[in-house]
Structures are given as structure tokens and as C-alpha cells.
C-alpha positions in Angstrom: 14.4 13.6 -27.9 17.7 12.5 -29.3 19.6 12.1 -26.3 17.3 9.6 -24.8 17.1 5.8 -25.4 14.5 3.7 -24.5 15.3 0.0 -23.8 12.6 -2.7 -23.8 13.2 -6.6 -22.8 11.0 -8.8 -23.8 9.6 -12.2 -23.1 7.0 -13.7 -24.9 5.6 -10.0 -24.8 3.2 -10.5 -28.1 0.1 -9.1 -26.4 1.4 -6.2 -24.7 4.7 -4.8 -26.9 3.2 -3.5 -29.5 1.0 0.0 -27.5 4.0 -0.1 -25.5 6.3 0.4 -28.9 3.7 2.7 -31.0 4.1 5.0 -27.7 7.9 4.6 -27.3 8.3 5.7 -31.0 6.6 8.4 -30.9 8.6 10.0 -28.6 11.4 10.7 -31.1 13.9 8.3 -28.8 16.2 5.7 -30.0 14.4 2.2 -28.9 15.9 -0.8 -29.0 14.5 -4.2 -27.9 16.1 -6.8 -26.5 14.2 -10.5 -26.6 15.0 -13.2 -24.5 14.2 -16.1 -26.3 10.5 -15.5 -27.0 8.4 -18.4 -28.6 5.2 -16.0 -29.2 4.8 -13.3 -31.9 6.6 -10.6 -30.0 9.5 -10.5 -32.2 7.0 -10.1 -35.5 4.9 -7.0 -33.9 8.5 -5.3 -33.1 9.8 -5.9 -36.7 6.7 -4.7 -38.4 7.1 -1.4 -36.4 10.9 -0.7 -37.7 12.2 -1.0 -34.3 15.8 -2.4 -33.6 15.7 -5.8 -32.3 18.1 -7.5 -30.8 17.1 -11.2 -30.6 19.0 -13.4 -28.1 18.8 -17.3 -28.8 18.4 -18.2 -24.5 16.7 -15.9 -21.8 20.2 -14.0 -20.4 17.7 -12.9 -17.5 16.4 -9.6 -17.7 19.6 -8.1 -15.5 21.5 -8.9 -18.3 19.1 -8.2 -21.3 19.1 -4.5 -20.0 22.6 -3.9 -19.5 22.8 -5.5 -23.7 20.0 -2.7 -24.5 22.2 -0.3 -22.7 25.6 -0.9 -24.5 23.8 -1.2 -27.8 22.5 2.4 -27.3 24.8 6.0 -27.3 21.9 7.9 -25.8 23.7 9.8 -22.9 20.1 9.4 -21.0 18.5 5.7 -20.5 14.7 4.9 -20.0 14.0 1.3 -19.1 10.6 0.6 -19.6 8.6 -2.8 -19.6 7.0 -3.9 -22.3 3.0 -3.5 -20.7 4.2 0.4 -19.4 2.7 2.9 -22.4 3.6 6.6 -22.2 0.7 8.6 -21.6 2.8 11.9 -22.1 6.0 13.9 -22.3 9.6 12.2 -20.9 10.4 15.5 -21.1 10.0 16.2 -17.1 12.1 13.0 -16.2 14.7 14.0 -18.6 15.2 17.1 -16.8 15.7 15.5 -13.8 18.5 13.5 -15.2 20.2 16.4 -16.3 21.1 16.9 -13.0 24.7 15.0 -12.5 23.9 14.3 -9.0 21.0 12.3 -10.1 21.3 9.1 -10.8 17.7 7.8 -11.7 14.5 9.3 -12.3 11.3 7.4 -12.3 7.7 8.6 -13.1 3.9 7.9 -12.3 2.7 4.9 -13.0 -1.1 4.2 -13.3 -3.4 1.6 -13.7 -6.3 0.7 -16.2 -8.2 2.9 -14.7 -6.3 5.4 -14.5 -5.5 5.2 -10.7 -1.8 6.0 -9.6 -0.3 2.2 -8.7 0.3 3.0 -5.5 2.8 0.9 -3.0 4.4 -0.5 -6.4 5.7 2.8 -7.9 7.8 4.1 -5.2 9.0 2.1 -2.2 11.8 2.4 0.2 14.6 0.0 0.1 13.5 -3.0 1.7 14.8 -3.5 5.1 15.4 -6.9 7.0 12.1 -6.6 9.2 10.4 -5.5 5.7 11.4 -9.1 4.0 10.8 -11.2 6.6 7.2 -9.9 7.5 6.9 -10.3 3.4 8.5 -14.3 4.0 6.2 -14.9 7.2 2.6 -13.7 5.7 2.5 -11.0 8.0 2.5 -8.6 5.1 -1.3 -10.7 3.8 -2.8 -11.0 7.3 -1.7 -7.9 8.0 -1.0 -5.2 5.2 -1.7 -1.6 6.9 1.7 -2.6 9.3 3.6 0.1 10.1 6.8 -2.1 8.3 4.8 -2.5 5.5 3.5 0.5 5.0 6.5 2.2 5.3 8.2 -0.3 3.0 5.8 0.3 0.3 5.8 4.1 0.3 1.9 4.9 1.5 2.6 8.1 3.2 4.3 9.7 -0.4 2.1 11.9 -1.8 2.5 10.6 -5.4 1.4 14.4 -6.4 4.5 16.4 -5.7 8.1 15.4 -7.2 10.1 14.3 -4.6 13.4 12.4 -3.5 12.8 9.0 -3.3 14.5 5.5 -2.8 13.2 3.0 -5.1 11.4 4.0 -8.0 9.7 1.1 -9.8 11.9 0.0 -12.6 9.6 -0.6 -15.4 9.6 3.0 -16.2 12.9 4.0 -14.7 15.3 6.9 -16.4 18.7 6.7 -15.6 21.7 8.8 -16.5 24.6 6.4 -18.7 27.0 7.9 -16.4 26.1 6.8 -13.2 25.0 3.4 -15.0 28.7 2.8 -16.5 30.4 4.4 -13.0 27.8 1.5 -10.7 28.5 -0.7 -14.2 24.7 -1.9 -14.8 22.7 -4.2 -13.3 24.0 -7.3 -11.3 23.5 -10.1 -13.8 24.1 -12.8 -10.8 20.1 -11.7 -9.8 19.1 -14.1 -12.3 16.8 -14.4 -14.0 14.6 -11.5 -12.6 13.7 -9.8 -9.4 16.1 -7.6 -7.2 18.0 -5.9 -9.8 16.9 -2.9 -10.1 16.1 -2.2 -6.1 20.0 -3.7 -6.0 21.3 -1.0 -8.9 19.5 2.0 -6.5 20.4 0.9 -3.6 24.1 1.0 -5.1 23.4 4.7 -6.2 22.2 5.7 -3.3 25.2 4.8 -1.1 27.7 6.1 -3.7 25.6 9.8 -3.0 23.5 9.9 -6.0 20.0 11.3 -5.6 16.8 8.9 -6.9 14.0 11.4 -7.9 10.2 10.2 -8.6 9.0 12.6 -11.2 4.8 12.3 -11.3 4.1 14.8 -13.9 5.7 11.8 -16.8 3.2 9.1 -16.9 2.8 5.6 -18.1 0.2 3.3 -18.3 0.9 -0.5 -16.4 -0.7 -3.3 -16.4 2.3 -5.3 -14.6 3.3 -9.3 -14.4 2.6 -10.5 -18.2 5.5 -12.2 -18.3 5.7 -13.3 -14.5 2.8 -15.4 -14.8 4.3 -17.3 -17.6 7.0 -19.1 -15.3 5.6 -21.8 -13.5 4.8 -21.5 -9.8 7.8 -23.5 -8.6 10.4 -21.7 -11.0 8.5 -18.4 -9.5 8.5 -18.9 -6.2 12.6 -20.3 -6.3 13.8 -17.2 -8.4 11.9 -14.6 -6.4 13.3 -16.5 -2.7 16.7 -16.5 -4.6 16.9 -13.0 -5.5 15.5 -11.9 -2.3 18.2 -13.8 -0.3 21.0 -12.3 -2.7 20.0 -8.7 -1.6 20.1 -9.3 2.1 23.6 -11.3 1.1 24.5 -8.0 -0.3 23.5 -5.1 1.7 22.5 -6.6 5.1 24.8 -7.0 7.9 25.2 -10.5 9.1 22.8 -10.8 11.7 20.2 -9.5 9.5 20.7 -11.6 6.7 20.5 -14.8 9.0 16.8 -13.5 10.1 16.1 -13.3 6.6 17.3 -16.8 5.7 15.4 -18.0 8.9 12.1 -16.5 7.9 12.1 -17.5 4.6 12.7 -21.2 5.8 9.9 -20.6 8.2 7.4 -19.1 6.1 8.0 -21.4 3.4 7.1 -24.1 5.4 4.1 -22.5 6.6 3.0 -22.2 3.0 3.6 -25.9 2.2 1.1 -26.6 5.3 -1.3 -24.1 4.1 -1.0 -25.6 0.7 -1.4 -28.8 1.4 -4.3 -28.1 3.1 -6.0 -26.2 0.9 -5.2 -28.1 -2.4 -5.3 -31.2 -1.1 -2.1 -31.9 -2.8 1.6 -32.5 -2.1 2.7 -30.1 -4.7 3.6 -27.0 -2.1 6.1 -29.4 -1.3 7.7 -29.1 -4.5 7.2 -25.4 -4.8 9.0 -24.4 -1.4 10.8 -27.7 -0.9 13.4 -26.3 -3.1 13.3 -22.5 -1.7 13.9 -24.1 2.0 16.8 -25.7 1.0 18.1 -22.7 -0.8 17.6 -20.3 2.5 19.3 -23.3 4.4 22.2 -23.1 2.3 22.8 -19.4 2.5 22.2 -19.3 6.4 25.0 -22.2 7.0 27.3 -21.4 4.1 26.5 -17.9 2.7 25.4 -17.4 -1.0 27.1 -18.7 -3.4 28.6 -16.9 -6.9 
């Protein structure tokens, strides 16, 4: 499959790159890795394995990291896969969709452990305003089988049959170089993670690109290795931050305002709930700082 690279960023990925890799190379693909700033034995199990690596001395965030992995390739065709997604079978199928120069991205089924497609994760719809702010204001926990929500996350697709779709999930996402170089990569200022990729379809979607979900390629996930290695606070701040840069970006005014309001809202809900429950003031110090944030961009719009 020489017209197809695979790029892989990492992040102290030790435990889960080295299935991902042993199935990556055995595709006959170009692979390249990107690190960002690791501290575990990731870089080790991708050397041992003869893979390029490309080791960067800070965490660029991973918007950046990509778009490195996709300069340092010539592959006309582009599979971004996370370092915890293993190939179960053939790319073959996604590549042919994105042979298609009206299709920008092509993404594929993605299934659990056991085996079970990771439904409401693997193919959404872009997120609309309502769709966040249920998300900020709980409504999406007390109340997940919403019509919003379920629309949101994609339960009616029948995850079966190929199909044009919005947002494929981006941990095993195929994408043509062309489209990537004319939308020029991923928005680096959704740092360091979180929005990117809904951001980069959302772009190709307006610009009249079709998005195709392509089940008969699949790939084992096991999801949020590296997530859970960011403390709470940093989580909770980047995540609120990257969420509030898309509505910035492809909400109308009004929209974005709600958004801002509900995250300021259901933050402080959370610090309430938190407090209460942990007996501690340290939700204060987790949303404190993701309150101010949404206050800023409501009065002053974002910034950068």
C-alpha cells in the first residue's frame, strides 16, 4: 500500500503503541511517528520495531504533531490513527473511498474490546450550539437518550452500511493530502488537543467535500490512554478551551454567547456538586479557571 501513510502521535503511549505499530506495519504503509515529549518507554518499543520516529523535545499539541507527521510523509493518501486503534483488517476499502477527489476524509469502524462497534463515538454530526450546551449543563448525564444528544452522537446511523457522514472519529481517520494541503491541516491554535479534527471536517465540509464512514475497515479502540494522564484541572480547562474555540469559529454570534453562558453555568454547577460530594474545595480549582475562560470569550471574544 504504497501510496498510504500512516501517522501516529504519541504521548507517553508505552503500553498501547506497540499492537498499534506491529498492525500498522503490516499493512505495507509508510508510518511515521511523531512523540510529543514522552517520559515513558514509548519511544524504545517504536525504535525496536524500525519505525521512523520523529521525537519532539515539548508536547507541540497533537494539532500540530499531525500536521509534522503529515509534511514528513509523500504518501498522496493519509491515515491518522491513535496509538491504542489496531487494524483488524484491510485499509484497502477506505483507500478507495479516498480515491474519490470529491472526498475529503474517510473514516472506518471502530470497535471495542469486545468486539462491539463504539457506537456514538465513531460517527457524530458536527456539534451544534444546543448540542454543547446540553453537553456544559449535564443534561447530556441526566439525560442521554435526548433527542439533541442523540442526534449529536449519531444513534440512528446504521454503522452496517457505508454512508455519507459528518464527523468521523479521528483516531482512525483517512484523508486525501490534497484536500489536507488545500484546508492546510489541522488548526494548531486548538491546543493542546480536542476540537481539531471535528474543526478540520467541519472545514471540508463547507468547502463541498464529502466525509464518508467506511465500516467494512476496522480497528480495534480502547480510547483515552493518554487523556487520563493530564490532570483533571489541565483536562477540564483544555477541553472548555477547545470547545469554546469551535463555537468562536463556526457559530454565529448569538450562538456562541449561549455556549459561553452555559459553560459558565454548568461549570459552576459542577463546582457545587463537587464540593459536595468530595468534601473538598478543589472543583473550585478545576472550573474556577474554565469560568473565567468562558467569561472572557463572552465579553471580549477569543483570543489568538
Amino acid at each position: 500500500m504504497r501510496d498510504v501513510g500512516i501517522v501516529i502521535v504519541t504521548y507517553n503511549s508505552g503500553t498501547e503503541i506497540g499492537a498499534c505499530l506491529d498492525a500498522a506495519v503490516a499493512t505495507g504503509a509508510e508510518v511515521v511517528v511523531i512523540d510529543n515529549a514522552s517520559q515513558d518507554q514509548t519511544g524504545s518499543e517504536v525504535s525496536e520495531r524500525g519505525v521512523r520516529l520523529i521525537a519532539n523535545p515539548s508536547n507541540l499539541g497533537f494539532a500540530a504533531a499531525v500536521n509534522q507527521g503529515v509534511h514528513a510523509l509523500r504518501a498522496p493518501i493519509l491515515l491518522h490513527l491513535n496509538p491504542d486503534a489496531i487494524l483488524q483488517n484491510s485499509l484497502e476499502p477506505l483507500r478507495q473511498a479516498c480515491l474519490d477527489p470529491q472526498t475529503a476524509a474517510a473514516g472506518g469502524m471502530l470497535v471495542d474490546e469486545q468486539g462491539k462497534p463504539q457506537a456514538g463515538f465513531m460517527v457524530r454530526r458536527f456539534p451544534s450550539a444546543a448540542a454543547l450546551c446540553f453537553e456544559a449543563l449535564l443534561i447530556n448525564r441526566a439525560w442521554p437518550g435526548n433527542p439533541v444528544n442523540w442526534q449529536y452522537r449519531c444513534l440512528d446511523l446504521d454503522c452496517r452500511v457505508a454512508s455519507d457522514v459528518e464527523q468521523p472519529a479521528g483516531a482512525f481517520l483517512m484523508i486525501r493530502r490534497d484536500a489536507w494541503e488545500k484546508l492546510c491541516g489541522f488548526d494548531e491554535d486548538f491546543y493542546p488537543l480536542w476540537f481539531e479534527d471535528v474543526d478540520f471536517l467541519k472545514r471540508a465540509k463547507d468547502n463541498g467535500y464529502r466525509i464518508r464512514f467506511v465500516p467494512e475497515s476496522v480497528a480495534k479502540h480502547t480510547g483515552g490512554h493518554s487523556i487520563q494522564k493530564i490532570l483533571l484541572e489541565f483536562r477540564q480547562f483544555y477541553w472548555y478551551g477547545s470547545l469554546l474555540r469551535y463555537s468562536a469559529k463556526h457559530f454565529p454570534p448569538r450562538a456562541e454567547k449561549l455556549v459561553c453562558l452555559a459553560v459558565i453555568f454548568g461549570s459552576v454547577v459542577r463546582i457545587v456538586l463537587g464540593i459536595s460530594r468530595q468534601r473538598s474545595l478543589k472543583p473550585i480549582a478545576v472550573y474556577g479557571k474554565v469560568v473565567k475562560l468562558a467569561g472572557r470569550q463572552f465579553l471580549f471574544g477569543v483570543a489568538g
